[in-house]
VMD Tcl script that draws the C-alpha trace (Angstrom):
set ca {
  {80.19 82.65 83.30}
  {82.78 84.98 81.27}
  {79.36 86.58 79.36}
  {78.01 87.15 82.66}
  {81.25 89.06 84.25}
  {81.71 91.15 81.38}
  {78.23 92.59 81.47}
  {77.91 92.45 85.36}
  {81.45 94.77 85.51}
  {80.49 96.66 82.90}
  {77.50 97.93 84.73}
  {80.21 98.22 87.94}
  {81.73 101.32 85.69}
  {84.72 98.77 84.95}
  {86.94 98.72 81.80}
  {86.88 95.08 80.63}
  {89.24 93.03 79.42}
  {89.31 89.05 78.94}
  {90.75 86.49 76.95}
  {89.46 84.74 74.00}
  {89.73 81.82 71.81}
  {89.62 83.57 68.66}
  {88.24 86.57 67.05}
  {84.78 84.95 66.52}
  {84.20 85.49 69.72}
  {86.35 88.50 70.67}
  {83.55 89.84 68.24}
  {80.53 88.88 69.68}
  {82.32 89.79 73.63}
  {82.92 93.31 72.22}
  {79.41 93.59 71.38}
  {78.09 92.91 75.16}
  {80.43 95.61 76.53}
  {83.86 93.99 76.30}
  {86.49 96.51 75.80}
  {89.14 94.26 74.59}
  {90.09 91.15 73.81}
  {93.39 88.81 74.71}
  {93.34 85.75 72.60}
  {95.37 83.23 74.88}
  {96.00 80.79 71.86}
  {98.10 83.22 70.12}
  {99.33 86.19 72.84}
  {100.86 86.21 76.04}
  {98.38 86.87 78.51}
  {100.54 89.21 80.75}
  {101.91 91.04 78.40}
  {99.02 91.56 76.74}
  {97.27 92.69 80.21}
  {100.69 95.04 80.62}
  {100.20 96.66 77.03}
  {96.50 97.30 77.31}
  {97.10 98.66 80.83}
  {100.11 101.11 80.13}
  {102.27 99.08 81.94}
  {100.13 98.84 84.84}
  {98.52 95.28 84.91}
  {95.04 94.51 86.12}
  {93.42 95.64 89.76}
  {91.44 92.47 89.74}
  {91.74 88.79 87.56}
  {88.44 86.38 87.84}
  {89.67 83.34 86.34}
  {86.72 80.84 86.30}
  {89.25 78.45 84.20}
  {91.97 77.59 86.86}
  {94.54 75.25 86.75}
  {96.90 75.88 83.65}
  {95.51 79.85 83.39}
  {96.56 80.47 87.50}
  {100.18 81.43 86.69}
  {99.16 84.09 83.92}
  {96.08 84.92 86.27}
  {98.59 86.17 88.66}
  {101.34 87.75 86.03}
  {98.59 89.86 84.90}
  {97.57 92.03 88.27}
  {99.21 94.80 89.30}
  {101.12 95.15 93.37}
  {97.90 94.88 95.52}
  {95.65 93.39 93.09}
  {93.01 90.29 93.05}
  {92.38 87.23 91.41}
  {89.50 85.62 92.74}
  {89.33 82.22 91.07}
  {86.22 80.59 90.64}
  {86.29 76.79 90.26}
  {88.42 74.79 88.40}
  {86.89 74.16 84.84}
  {89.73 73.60 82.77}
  {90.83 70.92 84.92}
  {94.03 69.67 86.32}
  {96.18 70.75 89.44}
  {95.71 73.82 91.35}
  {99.53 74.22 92.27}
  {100.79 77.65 91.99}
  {104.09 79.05 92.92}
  {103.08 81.75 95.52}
  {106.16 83.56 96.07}
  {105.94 86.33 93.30}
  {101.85 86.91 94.42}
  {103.34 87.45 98.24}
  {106.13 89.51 96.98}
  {103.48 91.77 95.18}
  {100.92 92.08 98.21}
  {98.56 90.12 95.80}
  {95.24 88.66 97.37}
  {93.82 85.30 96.06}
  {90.14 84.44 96.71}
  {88.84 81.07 96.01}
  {84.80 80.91 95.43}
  {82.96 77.54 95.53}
  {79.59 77.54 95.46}
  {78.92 74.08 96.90}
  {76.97 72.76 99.56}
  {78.78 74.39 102.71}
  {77.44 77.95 100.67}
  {74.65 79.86 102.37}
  {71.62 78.86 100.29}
  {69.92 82.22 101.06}
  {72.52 84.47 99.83}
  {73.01 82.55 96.42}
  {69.13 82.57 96.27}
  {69.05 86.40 96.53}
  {71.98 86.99 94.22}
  {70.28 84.72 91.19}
  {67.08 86.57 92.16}
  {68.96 89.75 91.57}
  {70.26 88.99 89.01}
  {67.47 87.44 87.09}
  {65.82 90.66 88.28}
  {68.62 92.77 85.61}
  {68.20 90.47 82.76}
  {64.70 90.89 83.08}
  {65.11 95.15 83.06}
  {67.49 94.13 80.41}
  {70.31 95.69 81.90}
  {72.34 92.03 81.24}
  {71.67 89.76 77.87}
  {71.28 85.40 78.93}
  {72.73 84.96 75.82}
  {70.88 81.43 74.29}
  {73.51 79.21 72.32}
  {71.75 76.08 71.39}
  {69.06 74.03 72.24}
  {69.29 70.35 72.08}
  {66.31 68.04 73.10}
  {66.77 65.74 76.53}
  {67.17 63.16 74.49}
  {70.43 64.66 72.94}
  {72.07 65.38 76.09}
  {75.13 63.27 74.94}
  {75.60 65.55 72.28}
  {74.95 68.58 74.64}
  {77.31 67.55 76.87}
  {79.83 67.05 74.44}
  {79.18 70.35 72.70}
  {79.84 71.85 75.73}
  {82.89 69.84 77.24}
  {84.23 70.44 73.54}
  {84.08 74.63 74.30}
  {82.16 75.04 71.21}
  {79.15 76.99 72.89}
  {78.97 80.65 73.30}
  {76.49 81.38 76.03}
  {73.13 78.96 77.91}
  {72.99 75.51 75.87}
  {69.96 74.58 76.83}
  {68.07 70.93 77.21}
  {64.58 70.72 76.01}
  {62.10 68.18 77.44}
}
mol new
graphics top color blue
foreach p $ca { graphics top sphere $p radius 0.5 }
foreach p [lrange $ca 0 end-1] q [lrange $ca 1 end] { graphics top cylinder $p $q radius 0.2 }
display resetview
């Protein structure tokens, strides 16, 4: 998903900045329009946001992580930003002390794409947006490709945050 925002608010006119898991991939993120890179494992999140920002913090946070990243998330938007916080992938408890996010007019938006989602509208926003990689405005970057009968191994390349981009099952 991160690949995807990065290019998608690039081509919004956005200056983009996310957080890594080393400079491996800082690298390759700067290449698809990144502008810079926060790696959580060794900064603080916030106060890298606050540096990079001149003090400012962020107008908007999309955190497709949740749970553990919520608190810095929040820490890192400006008065009257938005984190919009898409799922919960790295797991755990979505508890969040609200009080400093009402205190700084911040808005939270929660996006699930599950069942109770209009099926039209998703249908029309993958169709757009297989519709820019296609013009090649946006790069489906291709990690690996494992045959179906490695899925195991796919799965556990994956659940192991090793991949960088589509991993791919082959029949």
């Amino acid at each position: 998903m991160g690949i995807a925002l990065i290019q998608l608010a690039k081509l919004a006119g956005a200056r983009v900045i996310a957080t890594v898991s080393g400079r491996e991939r800082a690298d390759r993120l700067l290449r698809l329009g990144l502008d810079a890179a926060i790696d959580h494992r060794a900064e603080n999140v916030a106060d890298a946001v606050r540096r990079l920002t001149d003090g400012a913090g962020a107008d908007l946070v999309v955190d497709p992580v949740g749970g553990h990243t919520l608190p810095a998330s929040l820490a890192s938007l400006k008065p009257h930003g938005r984190l919009v916080f898409v799922g919960n992938a790295g797991g755990g408890e979505l508890t969040l002390d609200l009080w400093p996010a009402m205190m700084a007019n911040l808005s939270l938006t929660g996006v699930f794409m599950g069942a109770e989602f209009d099926k039209e509208t998703v249908y029309q926003n993958v169709a757009g947006l297989l519709a820019q990689a296609a013009r090649g405005e946006i790069d489906v970057v291709i990690d690996r490709r494992f045959a179906l009968a490695e899925a195991a191994q796919a799965h556990r390349y994956i659940a192991e945050n090793q991949g960088f981009g589509r991993v791919l099952l082959i029949a």
